[in-house]
Residue frames as qw, qx, qy, qz and C-alpha x, y, z in Angstrom:
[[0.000, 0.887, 0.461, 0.000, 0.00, 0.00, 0.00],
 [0.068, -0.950, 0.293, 0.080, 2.71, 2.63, 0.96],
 [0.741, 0.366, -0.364, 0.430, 6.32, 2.16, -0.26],
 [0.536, -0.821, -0.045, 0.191, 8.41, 2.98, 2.63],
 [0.574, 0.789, 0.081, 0.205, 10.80, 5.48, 1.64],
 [0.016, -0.694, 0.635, -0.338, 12.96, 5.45, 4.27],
 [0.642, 0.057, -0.743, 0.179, 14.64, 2.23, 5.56],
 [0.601, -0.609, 0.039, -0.515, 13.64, 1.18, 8.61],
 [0.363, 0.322, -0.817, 0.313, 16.22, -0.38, 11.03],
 [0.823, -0.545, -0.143, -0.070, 15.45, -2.56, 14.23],
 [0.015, -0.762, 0.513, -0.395, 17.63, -1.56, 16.91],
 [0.481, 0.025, -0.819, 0.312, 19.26, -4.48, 19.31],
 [0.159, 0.095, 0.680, -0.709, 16.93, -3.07, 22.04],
 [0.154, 0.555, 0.780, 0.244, 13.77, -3.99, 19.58],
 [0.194, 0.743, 0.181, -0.615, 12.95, -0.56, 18.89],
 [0.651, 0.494, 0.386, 0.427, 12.88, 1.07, 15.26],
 [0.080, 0.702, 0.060, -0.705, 14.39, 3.94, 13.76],
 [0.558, 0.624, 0.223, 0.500, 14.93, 5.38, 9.97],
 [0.191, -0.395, 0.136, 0.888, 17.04, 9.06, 9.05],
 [0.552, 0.756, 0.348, 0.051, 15.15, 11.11, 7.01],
 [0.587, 0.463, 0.160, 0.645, 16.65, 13.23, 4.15],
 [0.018, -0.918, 0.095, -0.384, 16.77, 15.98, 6.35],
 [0.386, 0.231, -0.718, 0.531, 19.48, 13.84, 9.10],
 [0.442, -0.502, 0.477, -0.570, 16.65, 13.81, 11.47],
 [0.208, 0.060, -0.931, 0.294, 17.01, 10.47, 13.52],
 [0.656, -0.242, -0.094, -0.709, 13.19, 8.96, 14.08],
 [0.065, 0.173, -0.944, 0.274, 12.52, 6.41, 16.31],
 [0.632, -0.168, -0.389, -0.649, 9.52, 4.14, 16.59],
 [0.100, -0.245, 0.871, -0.414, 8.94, 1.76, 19.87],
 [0.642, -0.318, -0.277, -0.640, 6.05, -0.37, 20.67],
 [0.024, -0.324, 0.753, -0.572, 5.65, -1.67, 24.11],
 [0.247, -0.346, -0.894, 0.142, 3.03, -3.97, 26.07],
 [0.274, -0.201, 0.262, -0.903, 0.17, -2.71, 26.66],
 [0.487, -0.325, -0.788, -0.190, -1.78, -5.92, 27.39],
 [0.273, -0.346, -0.804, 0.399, -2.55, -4.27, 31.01],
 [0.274, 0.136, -0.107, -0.946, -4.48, -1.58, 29.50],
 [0.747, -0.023, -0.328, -0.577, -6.97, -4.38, 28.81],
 [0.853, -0.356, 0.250, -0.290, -6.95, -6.85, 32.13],
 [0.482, -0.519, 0.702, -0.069, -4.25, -8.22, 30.86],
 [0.833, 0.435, 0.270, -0.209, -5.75, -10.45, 28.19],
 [0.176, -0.519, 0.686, 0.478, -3.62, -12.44, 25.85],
 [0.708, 0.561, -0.062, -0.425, -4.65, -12.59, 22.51],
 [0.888, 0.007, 0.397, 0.233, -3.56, -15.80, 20.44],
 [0.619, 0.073, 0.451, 0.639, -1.17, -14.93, 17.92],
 [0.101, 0.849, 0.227, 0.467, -1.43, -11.86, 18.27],
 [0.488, -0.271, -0.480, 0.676, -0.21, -8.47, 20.33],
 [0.147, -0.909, -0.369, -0.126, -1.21, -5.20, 22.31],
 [0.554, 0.089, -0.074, 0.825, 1.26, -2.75, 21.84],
 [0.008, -0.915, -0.225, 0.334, 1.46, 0.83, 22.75],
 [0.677, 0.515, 0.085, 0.519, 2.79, 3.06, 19.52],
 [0.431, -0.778, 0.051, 0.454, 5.58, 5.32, 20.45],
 [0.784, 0.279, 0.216, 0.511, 7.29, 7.64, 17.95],
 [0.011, 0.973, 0.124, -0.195, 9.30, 10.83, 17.89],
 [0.718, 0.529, -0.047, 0.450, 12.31, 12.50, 16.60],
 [0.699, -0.257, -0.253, 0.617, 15.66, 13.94, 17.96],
 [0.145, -0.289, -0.083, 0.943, 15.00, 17.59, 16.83],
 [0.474, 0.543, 0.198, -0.665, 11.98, 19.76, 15.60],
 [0.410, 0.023, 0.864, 0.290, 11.33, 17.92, 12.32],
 [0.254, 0.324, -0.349, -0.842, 10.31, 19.99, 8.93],
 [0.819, 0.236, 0.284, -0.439, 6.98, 18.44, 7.14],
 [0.008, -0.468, 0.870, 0.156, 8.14, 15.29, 5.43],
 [0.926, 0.071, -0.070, -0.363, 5.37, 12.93, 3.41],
 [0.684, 0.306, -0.660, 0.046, 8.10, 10.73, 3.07],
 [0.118, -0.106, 0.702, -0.695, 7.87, 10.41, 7.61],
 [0.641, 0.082, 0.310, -0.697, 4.41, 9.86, 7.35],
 [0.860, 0.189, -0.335, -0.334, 4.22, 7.12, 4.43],
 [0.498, 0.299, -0.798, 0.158, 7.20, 5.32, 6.46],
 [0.501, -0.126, 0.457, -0.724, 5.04, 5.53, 9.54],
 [0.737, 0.263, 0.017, -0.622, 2.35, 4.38, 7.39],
 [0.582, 0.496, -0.621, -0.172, 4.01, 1.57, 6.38],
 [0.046, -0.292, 0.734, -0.611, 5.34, 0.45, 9.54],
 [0.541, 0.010, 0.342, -0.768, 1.73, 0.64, 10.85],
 [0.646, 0.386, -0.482, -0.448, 0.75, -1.44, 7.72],
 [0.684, 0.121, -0.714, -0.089, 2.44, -4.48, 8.20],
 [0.051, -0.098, 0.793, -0.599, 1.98, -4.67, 11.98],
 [0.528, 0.207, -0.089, -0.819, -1.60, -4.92, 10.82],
 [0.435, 0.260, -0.808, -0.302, -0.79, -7.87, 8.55],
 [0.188, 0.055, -0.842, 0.503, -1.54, -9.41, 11.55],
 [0.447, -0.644, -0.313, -0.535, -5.99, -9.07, 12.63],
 [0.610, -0.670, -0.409, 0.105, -5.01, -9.88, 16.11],
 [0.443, -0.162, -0.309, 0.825, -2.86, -7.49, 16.81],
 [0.214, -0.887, -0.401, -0.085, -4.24, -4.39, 18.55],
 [0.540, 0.346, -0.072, 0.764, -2.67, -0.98, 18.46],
 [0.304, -0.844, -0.328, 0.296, -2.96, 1.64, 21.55],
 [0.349, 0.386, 0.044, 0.853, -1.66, 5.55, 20.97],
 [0.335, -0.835, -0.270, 0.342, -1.70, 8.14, 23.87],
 [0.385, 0.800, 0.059, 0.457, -0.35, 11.43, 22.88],
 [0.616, 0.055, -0.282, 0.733, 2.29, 12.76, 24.42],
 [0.079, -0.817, -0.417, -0.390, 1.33, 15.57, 26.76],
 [0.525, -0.469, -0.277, 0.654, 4.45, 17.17, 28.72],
 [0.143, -0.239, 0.069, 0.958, 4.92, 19.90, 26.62],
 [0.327, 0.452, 0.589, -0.585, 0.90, 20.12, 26.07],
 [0.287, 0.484, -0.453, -0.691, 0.76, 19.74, 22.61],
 [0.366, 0.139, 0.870, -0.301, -1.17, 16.75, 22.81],
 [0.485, 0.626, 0.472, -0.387, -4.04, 17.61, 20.85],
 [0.361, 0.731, -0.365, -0.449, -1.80, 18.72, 17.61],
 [0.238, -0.249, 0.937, 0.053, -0.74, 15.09, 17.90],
 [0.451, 0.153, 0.855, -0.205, -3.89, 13.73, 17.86],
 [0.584, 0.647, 0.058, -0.487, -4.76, 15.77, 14.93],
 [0.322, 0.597, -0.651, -0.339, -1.87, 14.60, 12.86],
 [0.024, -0.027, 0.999, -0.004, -2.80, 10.50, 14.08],
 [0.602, 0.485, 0.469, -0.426, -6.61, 10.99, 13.08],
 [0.466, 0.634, -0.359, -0.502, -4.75, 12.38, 9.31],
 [0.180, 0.517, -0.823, -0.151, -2.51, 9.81, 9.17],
 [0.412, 0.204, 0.811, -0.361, -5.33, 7.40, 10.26],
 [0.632, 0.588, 0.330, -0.382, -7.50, 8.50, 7.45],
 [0.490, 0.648, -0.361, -0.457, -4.92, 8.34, 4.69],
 [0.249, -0.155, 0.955, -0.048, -4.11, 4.84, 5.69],
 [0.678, 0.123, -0.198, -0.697, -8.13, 4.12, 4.58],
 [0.125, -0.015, -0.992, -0.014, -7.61, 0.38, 5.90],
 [0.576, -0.282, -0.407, -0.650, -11.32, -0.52, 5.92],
 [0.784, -0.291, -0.548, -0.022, -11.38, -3.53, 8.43],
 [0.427, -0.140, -0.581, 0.679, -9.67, -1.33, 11.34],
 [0.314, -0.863, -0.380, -0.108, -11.53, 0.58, 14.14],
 [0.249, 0.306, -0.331, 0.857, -10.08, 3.65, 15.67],
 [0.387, -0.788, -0.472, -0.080, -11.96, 4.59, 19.55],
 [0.165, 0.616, -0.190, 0.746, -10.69, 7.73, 20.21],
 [0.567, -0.498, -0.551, 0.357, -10.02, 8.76, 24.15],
 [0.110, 0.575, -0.261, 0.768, -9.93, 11.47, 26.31],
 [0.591, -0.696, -0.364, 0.187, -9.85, 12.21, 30.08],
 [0.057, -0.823, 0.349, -0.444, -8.14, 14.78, 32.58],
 [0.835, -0.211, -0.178, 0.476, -5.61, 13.44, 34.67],
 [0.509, -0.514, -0.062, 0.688, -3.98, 15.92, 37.37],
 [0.182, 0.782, 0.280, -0.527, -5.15, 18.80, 35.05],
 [0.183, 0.387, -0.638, -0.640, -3.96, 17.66, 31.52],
 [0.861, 0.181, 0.151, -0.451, -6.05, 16.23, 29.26],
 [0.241, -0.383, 0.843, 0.290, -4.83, 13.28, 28.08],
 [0.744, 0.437, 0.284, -0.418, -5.83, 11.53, 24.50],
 [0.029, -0.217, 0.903, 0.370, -5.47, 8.78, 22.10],
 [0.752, 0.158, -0.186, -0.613, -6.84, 6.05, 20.30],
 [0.568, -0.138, 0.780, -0.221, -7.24, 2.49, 20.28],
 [0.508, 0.329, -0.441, -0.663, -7.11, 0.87, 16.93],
 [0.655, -0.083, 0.734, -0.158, -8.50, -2.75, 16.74],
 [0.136, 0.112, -0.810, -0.559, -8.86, -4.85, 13.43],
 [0.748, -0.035, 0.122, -0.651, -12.85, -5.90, 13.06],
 [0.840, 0.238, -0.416, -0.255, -11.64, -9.17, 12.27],
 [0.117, 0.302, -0.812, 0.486, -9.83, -9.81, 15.79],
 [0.700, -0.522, -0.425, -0.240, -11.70, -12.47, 17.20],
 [0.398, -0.359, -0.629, 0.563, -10.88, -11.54, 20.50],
 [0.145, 0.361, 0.243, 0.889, -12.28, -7.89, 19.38],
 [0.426, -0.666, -0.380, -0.481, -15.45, -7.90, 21.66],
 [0.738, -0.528, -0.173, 0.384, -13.67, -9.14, 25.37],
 [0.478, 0.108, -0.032, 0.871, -10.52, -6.23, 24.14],
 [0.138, -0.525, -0.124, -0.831, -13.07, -3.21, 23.93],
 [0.763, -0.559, -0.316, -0.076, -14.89, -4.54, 27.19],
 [0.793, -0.112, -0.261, 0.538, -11.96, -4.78, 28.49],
 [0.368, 0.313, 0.064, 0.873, -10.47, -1.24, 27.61],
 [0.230, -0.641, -0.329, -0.655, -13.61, 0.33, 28.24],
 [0.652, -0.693, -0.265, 0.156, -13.35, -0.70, 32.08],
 [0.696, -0.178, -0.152, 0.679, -9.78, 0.55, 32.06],
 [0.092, 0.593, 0.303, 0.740, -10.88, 3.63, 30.39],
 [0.384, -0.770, -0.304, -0.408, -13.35, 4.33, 32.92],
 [0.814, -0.377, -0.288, 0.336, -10.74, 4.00, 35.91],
 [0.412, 0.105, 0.080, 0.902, -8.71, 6.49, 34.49],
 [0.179, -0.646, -0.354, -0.652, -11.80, 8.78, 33.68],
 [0.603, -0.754, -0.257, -0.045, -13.07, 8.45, 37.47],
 [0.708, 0.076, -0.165, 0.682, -9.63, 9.11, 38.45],
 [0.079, -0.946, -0.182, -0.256, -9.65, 12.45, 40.50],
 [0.553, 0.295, -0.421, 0.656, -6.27, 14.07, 41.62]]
């Protein structure tokens, strides 16, 4: 679907990065998040959280976004795998994030994945992402259950 236009390396600590043609140094991570959802272990399959950012302010760059997109892509390849994205929110810019992972959600146009957007306050920042799920993860009903309780924990959460 996307060509990925920058090589993408796996680091020895299982992370990813790529250089774009400007020398900035991106890095991509995805980590357990199976205890965002009770824990639950999906057969062949995993619940990552996506992590990605870059080593200095980082000029627009389709060719960053289609290697993203790519990335994303074949972790897909996979229905059971189940993708979580919280938006960074130290330096409150949170919400420009989530605009630019709703874009890059929609030019992806994979049909058979769900996106359930979040939000909550937590200790006066809002904090917000998305849960993507494939419609074709049969474990897809017990995962959103699942979330949804964690969801609410956070939500009730009161500092």
């Amino acid at each position: 679907m996307f060509e990925s236009p920058y090589p993408i390396v796996e680091n020895p600590d299982g992370t990813y990065s790529f250089l774009s043609d400007y020398g900035i140094n991106y890095s991509i991570a995805l980590f357990d998040a199976s205890f965002h959802f009770n824990n639950i272990v999906i057969p062949e399959g995993n619940i990552v959280e996506f992590s990605f950012g870059a080593d200095k302010e980082l000029p627009i760059d389709k060719k960053v976004t289609d290697t993203v997109l790519q990335f994303l892509s074949d972790f897909f390849q996979n229905p059971q795998n189940v993708l979580l994205y919280v938006c960074e929110s130290i330096d409150r810019k949170q919400l420009p994030r989530k605009r630019v992972f709703d874009k890059w959600f929609l030019k992806y146009g994979h049909t058979d994945l769900e996106k359930y957007d979040f939000s909550f306050s937590l200790d006066d920042i809002i904090i917000t992402g998305a849960v993507i799920i494939d419609a074709k993860n049969t474990e897809r009903e017990v995962l959103l259950n699942a979330f949804l309780e964690s969801y609410q924990v956070y939500s009730d959460y009161k500092s």
